[in-house]
C-alpha positions in Angstrom: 0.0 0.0 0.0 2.8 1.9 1.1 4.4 2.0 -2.6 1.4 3.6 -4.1 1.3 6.4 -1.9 5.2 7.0 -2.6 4.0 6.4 -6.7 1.5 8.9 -6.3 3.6 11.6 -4.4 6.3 10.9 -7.2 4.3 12.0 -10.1 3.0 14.8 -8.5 6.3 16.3 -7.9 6.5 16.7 -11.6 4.1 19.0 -11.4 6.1 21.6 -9.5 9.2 23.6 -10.7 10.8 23.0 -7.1 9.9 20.0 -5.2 11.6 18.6 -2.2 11.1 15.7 -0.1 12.2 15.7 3.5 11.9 12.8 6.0 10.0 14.6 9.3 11.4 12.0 12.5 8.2 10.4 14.3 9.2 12.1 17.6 9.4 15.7 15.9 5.6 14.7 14.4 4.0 13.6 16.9 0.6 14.5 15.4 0.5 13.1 12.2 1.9 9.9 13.8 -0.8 9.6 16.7 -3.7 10.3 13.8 -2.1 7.2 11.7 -2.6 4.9 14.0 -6.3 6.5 15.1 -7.5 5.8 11.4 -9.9 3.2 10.8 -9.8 -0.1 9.0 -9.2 0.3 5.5 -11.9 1.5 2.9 -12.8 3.7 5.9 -12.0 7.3 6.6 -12.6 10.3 9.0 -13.5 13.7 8.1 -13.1 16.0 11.1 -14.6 19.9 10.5 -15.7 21.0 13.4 -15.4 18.7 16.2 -11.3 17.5 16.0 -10.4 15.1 18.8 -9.1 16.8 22.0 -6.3 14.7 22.4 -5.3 16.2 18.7 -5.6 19.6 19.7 -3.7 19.1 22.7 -0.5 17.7 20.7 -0.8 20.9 18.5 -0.8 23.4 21.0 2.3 21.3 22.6 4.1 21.3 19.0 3.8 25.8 18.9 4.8 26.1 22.5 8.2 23.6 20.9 
């Protein structure tokens, strides 16, 4: 599954004059990494407009005070 993201991103890039990738550490992305592993079974997916989880708040206000 993995691949096809990475295949999807690649294409993408072309269309962009300046495209970088950069590798963002787990530790230092705390956020995306705790929604990961909140996201449902595949096929599935959450939409969040109004109502985001506290506990995602609460890592973003601890990532702008870092």
């Amino acid at each position: 599954m993995e691949h096809l993201m990475i295949d999807d991103i690649h294409h993408c890039s072309f269309l962009f004059e300046i495209f970088k990738y950069l590798h963002i550490k787990r530790v230092e992305n705390c956020i995306v990494d705790f929604v990961a592993r909140l996201r449902p079974s595949i096929g599935d997916e959450y939409v969040w407009i109004d109502n985001v989880p506290q506990s995602v708040v609460a890592l973003g206000d601890l990532d702008l005070i870092n």
